[in-house]
C-alpha positions in Angstrom: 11.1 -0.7 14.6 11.6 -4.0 13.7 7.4 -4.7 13.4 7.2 -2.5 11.2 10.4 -3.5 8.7 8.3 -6.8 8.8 5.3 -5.3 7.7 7.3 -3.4 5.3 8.7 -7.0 4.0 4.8 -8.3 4.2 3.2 -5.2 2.0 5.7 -5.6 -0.5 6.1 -9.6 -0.9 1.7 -9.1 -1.4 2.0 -6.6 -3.5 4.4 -8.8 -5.9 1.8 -11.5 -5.6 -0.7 -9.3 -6.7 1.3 -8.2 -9.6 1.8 -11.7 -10.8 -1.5 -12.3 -10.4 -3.3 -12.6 -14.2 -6.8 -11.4 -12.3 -5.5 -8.8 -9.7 -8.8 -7.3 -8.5 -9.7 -10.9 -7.9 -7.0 -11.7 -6.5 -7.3 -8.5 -3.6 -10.7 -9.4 -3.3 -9.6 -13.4 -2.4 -6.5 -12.6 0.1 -8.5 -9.9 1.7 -10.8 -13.4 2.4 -7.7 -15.2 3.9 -6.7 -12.3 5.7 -10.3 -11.5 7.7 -10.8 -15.2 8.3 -7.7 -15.4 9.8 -8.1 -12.1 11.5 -12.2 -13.2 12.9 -10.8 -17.1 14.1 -6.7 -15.9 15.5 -8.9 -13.1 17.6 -11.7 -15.5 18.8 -9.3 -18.4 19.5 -5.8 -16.8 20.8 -6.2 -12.4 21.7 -7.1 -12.0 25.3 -10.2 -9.4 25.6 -11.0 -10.1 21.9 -14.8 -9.0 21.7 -17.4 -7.4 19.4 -15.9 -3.4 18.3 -17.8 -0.4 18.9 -19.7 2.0 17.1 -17.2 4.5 17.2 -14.8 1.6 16.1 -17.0 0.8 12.9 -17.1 3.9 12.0 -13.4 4.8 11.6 -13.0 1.6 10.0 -15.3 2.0 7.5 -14.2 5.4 7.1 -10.5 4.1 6.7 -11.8 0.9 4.2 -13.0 3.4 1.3 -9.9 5.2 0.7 -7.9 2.1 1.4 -9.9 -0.2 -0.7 -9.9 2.9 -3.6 -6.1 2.8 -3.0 -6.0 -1.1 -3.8 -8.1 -0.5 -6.8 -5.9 2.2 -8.3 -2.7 -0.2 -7.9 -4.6 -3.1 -9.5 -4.8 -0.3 -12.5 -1.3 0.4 -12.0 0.0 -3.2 -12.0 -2.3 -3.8 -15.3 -1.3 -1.6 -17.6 1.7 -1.9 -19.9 4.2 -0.2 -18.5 3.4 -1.4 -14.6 6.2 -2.8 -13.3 5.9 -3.5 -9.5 9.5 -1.5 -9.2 8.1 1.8 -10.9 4.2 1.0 -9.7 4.8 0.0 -5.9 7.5 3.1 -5.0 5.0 6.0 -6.8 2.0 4.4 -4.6 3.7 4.6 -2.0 4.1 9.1 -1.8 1.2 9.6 0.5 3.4 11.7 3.1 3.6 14.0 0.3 0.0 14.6 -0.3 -0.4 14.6 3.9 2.2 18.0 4.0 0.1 19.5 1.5 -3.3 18.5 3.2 -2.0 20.0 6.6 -0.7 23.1 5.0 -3.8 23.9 3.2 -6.5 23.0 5.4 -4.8 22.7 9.3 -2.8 25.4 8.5 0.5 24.1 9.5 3.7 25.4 8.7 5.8 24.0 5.3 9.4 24.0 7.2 12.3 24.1 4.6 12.9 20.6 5.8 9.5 19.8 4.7 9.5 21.7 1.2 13.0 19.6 0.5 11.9 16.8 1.4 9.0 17.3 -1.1 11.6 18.3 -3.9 13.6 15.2 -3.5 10.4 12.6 -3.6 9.1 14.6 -6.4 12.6 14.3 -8.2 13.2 10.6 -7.3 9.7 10.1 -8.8 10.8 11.5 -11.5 13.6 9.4 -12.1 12.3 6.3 -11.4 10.3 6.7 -14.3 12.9 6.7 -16.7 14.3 4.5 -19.2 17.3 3.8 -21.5 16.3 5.6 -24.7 16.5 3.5 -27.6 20.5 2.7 -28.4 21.2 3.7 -24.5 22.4 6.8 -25.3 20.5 9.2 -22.3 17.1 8.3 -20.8 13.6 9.1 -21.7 10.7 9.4 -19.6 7.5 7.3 -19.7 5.8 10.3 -18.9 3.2 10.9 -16.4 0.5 10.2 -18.8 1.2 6.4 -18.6 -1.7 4.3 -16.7 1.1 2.7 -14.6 2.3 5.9 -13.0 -1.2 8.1 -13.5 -2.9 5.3 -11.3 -0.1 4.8 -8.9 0.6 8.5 -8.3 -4.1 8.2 -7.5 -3.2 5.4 -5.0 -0.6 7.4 -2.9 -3.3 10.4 -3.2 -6.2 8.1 -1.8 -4.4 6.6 1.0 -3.4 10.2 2.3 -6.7 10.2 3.2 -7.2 6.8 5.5 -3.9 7.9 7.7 -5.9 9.8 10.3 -9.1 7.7 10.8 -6.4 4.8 10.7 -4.6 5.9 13.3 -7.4 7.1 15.6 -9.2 3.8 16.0 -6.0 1.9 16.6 -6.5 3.8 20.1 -9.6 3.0 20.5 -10.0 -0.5 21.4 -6.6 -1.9 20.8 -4.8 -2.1 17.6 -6.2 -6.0 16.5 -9.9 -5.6 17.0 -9.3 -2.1 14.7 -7.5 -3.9 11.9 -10.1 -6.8 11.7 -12.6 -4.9 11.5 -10.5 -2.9 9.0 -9.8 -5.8 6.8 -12.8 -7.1 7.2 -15.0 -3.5 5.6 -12.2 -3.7 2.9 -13.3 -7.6 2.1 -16.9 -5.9 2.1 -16.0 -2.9 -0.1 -14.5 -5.4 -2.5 -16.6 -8.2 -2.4 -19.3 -4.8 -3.9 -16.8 -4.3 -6.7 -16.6 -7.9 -7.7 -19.9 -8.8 -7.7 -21.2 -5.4 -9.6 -19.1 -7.0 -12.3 -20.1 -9.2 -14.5 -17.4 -10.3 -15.7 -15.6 -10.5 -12.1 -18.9 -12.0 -10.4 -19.1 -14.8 -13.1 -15.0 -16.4 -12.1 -15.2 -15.1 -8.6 -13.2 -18.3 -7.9 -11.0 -18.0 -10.5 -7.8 -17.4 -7.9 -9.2 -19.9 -5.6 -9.1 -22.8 -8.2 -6.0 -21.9 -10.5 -3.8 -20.4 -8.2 -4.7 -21.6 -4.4 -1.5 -21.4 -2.5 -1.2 -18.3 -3.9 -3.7 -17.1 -2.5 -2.5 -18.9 0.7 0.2 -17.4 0.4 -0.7 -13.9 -0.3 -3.6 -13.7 2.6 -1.0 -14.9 5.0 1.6 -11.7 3.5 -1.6 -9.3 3.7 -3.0 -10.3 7.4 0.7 -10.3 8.7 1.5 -6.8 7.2 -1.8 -5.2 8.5 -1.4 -6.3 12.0 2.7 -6.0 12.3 1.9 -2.0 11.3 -0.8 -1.5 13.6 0.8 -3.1 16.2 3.9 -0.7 15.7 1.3 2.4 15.6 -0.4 1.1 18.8 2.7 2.2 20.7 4.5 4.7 17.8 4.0 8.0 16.5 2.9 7.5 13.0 4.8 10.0 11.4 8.1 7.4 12.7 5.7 4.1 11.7 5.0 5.6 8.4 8.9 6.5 7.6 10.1 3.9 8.7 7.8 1.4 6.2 9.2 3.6 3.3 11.6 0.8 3.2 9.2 -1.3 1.5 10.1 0.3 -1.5 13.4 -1.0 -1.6 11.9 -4.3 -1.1 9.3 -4.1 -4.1 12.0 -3.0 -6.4 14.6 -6.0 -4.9 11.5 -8.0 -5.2 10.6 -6.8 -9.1 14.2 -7.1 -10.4 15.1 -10.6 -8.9 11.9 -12.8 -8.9 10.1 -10.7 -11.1 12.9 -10.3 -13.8 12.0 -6.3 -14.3 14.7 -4.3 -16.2 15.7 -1.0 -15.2 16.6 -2.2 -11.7 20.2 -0.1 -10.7 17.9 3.2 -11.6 15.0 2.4 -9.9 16.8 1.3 -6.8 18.6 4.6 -6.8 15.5 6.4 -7.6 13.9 4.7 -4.7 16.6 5.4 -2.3 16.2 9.0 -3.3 12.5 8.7 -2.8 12.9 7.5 0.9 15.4 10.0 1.6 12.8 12.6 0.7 10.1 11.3 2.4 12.0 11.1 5.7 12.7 14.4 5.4 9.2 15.2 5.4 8.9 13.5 8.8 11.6 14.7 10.1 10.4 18.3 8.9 
């Protein structure tokens, strides 16, 4: 339990570095850098049996990198627009239990338990909430709405990362869980370094994180390579469903992490909101 509270800690403390981040795709595409370095010389140097992965093993993790890499995207979107605070952004990325329910139910055909259905019903309403915002004068809330690029984008991530959960999971048991997330990290890196350079605009200050904001970077490819391999180490030896509840802290982190360092408003509601969020999601994986 406690590796993945750490990676829970990890995800979120990167995530707030990507938010204050003034070139956020950049600055994914330059921790991802950090973190498969680190991943390529820690593995060669330090992790017994450390060798070149499998077919089978590149697969899944290339598999995994496209929805995980189109999950990072749609939170760079998220954390760009107006209204994308990293305590409204982060918690609504995060419902991908939610989509996984649905997925079974529809095309495994597995049952929707009453545990499952409420546990759907309180995410969907502490979603809701967490949305809100003191109406003008303070008199009641009013919502954003789900039109906003902040929530639109981070209610995409959650639904792109409900994808990557099984491939994820399968080639952690394949060859142990480090080589997996290096080569994981490492297809993301790829994936990105595709985005960036497609760009024009990206390609020409693909260094732009590097030079202006270095530890930073450091900083946040230390956060990212920590938070992969804490999680993957916990699913090595975990059922996911537990793993993947259990992380749901790491919205109370974001929104801790939002309010304090990054001075958001709105931070009683959206710590409640989240709380109800969690609840709901472990009721999903209880269910």
């Amino acid at each position: 339990m406690l590796s993945v509270i750490a990676s829970a800690l990890f995800h979120a403390s990167y995530n707030m570095l990507i938010k204050a981040s003034d070139e956020k795709t950049l600055f994914m595409w330059s921790i991802f850098l950090i973190a498969v370095v680190a991943g390529w010389t820690s593995g060669w140097a330090a992790v017994p049996g450390f060798a070149a992965p499998g077919p089978t093993v590149l697969i899944l993790a290339a598999l995994s990198a496209i929805f995980f890499t189109s999950y990072h995207l749609a939170t760079a979107k998220a954390y760009a627009s107006d209204e994308g605070d990293l305590s409204l952004s982060y918690p609504i990325s995060t419902l991908a239990p939610i989509f996984i329910s649905i997925w079974a139910y529809v095309y495994l055909g597995d049952t929707l338990t009453v545990v499952v259905i409420a546990g759907i019903v309180v995410s969907t309403a502490g979603t809701f909430c967490i949305q809100l915002k003191p109406s003008v004068g303070g008199s009641g809330f009013r919502s954003i709405g789900f039109r906003s690029e902040a929530v639109w984008f981070a209610l995409l991530a959650s639904f792109l990362y409900s994808f990557g959960g099984i491939a994820d999971k399968l080639g952690v048991g394949r060859e142990g869980f480090y080589i997996f997330t290096v080569c994981l990290m490492t297809m993301i890196f790829a994936y990105f370094t595709v985005v960036v350079f497609l760009n024009s605009r990206l390609r020409s200050r693909a260094l732009y994180c590097f030079t202006h904001h270095p530890l930073r970077v450091l900083l946040g490819g230390s956060f990212l390579f920590s938070s992969n391999m804490t999680y993957r180490f916990a699913l090595q030896s975990t059922d996911v469903s537990y793993a993947a509840g259990v992380r749901q802290v790491a919205t109370l982190f974001a929104v801790l992490l939002g309010v304090f360092l990054l001075k958001e408003r709105y931070g009683l509601l959206r710590f409640l909101a989240s709380l109800v969020i969690i609840i709901g999601i472990v009721l999903i994986k209880v269910g």
